[in-house]
Structure formats: C-alpha cells, structure tokens
C-alpha positions as CSV (number, residue, x, y, z in Angstrom):
1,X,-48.0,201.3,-7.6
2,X,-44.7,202.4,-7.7
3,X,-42.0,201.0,-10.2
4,X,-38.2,200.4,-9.8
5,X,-35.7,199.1,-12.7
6,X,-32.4,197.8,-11.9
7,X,-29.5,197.8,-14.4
8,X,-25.5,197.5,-14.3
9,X,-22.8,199.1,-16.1
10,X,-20.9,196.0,-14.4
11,X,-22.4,192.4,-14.4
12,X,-25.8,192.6,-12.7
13,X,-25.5,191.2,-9.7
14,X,-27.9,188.3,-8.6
15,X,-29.5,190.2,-5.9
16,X,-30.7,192.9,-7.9
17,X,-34.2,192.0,-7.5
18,X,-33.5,192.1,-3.7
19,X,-32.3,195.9,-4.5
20,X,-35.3,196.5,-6.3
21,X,-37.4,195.2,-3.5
22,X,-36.0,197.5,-1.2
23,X,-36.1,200.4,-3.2
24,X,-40.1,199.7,-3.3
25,X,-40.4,199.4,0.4
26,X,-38.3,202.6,1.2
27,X,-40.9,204.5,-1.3
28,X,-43.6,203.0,0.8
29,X,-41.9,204.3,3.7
30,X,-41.9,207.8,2.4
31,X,-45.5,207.5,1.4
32,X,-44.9,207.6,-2.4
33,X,-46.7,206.3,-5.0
34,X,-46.9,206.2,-8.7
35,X,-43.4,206.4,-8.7
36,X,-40.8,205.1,-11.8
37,X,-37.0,205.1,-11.0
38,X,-34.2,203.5,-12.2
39,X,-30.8,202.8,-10.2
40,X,-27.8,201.9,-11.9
41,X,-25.2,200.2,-11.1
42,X,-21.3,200.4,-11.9
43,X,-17.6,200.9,-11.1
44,X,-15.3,204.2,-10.1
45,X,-14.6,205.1,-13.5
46,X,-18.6,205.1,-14.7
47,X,-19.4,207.1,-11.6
48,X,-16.2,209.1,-11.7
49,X,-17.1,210.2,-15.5
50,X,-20.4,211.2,-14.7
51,X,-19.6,213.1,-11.5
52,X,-17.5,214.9,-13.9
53,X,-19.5,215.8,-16.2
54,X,-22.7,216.7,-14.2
55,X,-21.3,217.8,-11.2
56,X,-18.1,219.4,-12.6
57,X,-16.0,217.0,-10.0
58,X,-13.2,214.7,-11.7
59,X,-13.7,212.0,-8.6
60,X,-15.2,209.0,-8.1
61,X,-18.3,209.2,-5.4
62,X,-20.4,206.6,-3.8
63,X,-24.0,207.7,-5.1
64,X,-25.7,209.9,-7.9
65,X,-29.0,210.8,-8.2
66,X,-30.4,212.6,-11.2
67,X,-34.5,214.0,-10.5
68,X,-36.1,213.9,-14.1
69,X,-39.3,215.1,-13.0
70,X,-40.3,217.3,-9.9
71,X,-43.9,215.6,-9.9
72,X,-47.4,216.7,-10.7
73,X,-48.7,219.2,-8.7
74,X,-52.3,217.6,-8.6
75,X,-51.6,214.4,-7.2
76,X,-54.8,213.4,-7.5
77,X,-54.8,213.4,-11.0
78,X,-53.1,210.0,-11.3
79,X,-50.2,210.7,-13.1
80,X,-47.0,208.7,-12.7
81,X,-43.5,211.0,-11.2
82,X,-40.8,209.8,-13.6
83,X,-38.4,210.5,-10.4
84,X,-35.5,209.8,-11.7
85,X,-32.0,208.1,-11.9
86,X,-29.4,206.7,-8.8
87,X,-26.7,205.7,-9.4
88,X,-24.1,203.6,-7.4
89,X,-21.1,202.6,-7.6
90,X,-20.2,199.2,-6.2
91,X,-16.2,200.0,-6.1
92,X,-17.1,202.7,-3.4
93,X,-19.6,200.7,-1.9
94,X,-17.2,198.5,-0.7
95,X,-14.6,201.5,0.4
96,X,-17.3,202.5,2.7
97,X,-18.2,199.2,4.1
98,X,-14.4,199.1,4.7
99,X,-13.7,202.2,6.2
100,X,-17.4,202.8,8.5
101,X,-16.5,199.2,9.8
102,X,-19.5,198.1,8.7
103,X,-21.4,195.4,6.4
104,X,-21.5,196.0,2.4
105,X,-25.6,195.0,3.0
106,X,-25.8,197.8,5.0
107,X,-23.7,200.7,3.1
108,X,-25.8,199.8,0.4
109,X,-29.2,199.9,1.6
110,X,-27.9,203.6,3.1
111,X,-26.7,204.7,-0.6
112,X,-30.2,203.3,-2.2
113,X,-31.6,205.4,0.4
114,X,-29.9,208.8,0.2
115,X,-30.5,208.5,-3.7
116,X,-34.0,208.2,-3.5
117,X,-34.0,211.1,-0.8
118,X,-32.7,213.2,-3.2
119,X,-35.1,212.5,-6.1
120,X,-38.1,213.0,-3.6
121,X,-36.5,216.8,-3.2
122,X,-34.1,216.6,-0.1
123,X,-31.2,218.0,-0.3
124,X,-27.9,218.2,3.2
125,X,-25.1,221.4,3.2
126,X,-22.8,218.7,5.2
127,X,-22.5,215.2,6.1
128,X,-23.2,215.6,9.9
129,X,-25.7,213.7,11.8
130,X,-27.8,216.5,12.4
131,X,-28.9,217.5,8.9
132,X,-32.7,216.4,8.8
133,X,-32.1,214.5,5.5
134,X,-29.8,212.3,6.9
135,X,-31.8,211.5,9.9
136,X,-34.2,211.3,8.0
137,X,-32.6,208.2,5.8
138,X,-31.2,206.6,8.8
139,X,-34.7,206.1,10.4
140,X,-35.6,204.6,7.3
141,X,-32.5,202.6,7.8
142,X,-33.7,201.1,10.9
143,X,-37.0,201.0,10.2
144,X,-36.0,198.4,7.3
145,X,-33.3,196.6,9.5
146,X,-34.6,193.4,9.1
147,X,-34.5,193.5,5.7
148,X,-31.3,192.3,3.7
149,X,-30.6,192.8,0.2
150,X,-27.2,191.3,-0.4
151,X,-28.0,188.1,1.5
152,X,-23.6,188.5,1.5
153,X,-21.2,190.3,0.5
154,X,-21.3,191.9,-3.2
C-alpha cells in the first residue's frame, strides 16, 4: 500500500485529497508499491527559494522533486521506499495553464506526474517530446484522463 501526504505552504486547497488520490493511482500505474511521498504545495517565492538553494538557480520553477531514498534492493523484503518530496508551485501552475492553452486540472496532473517520475529515478536532458520520460508521463496522462483533481480551477 502506498502512502501520499499533502501539505501547503499556501492555504491547502479543498481538493487536496483529490491530489492525493491521484498521486496513488499514478503509483499504481507505475507498478509501485510500498511507497511514502509527500507533495507540497506553495507560491513562486517558496519554490523560487528552494530552487535556489538546491539547484543553485535564483528562479521560480513549476515542480521540484527531492528522492530521499533510492529504495531497497530486495523488494521482497517488504520494506517501505520513503521516495521522497514534490513540490509545486501553484503560481506557476497557473502560468502554464495560461501559456500551453490549456486547463489548470490538467497542468497539474502533468506536474504531479513528472514529480513522481523523478523520485522513481527518471531523469530528461531537454523538454522535447521525444525524451522517454516525458512520454512516458504523458501516457500516464492519458491513461488517467478521466480523472479530475481540481473539479475547477485552483
């Protein structure tokens, strides 16, 4: 059973058990169990400070992902994966939706999952269509189309 905590630098939004919801059906689309992760959720500045100071980049970004643990190499142990942190921020969130001409439900879902993407090990040199990662996240995106976190916009 995997296990996903949802918390805001910002007031935590209503739908945050949707988010978590999600989060838990993208793991089961990877196949992953015995997961714990944590997203966070926040502004510009939050996300701008810690870009900063982990990544050595004084900019705001739309999603960080922090691995904590790169998993137990005898699975069948039963150990848990502590896989990590994502982090989003909701100010960019919304300069996405804005600028890809397309729904804050969906820019979302896409951040959650390129976060988790990352903690599970995968990594993209670039941004175009044809890294594997980011196929890899929108197949997931479609293969979750029908379902909505946001209900509306955030």
């Amino acid at each position: 059973m995997n296990r996903v905590m949802v918390s805001a630098e910002v007031p935590l939004p209503g739908w945050s058990k949707s988010l978590k919801s999600y989060a838990l059906k993208v793991l089961a689309q990877l196949e992953r169990d015995k997961w714990d992760l944590s997203v966070l959720l926040c502004d510009d500045p939050t996300i701008k400070e810690l870009n900063s100071r982990y990544r050595g980049k004084n900019e705001a970004t739309d999603v960080l992902s922090f691995a904590l643990d790169a998993g137990d190499p005898f699975p069948d142990s039963g150990r848990r994966r502590l896989a990590g942190d994502i982090v989003i921020s909701l100010d960019t969130l919304r300069e996405n939706a804005r600028y890809f001409n397309i729904g804050e439900d969906e820019e979302l879902r896409r951040l959650l999952i390129h976060g988790i993407l990352h903690l599970d090990g995968m990594d993209h040199r670039t941004n175009e269509k044809n890294e594997p990662m980011l196929q890899l996240q929108e197949r997931i995106l479609e293969n979750l189309a029908d379902v909505c976190i946001l209900g509306r916009n955030v």
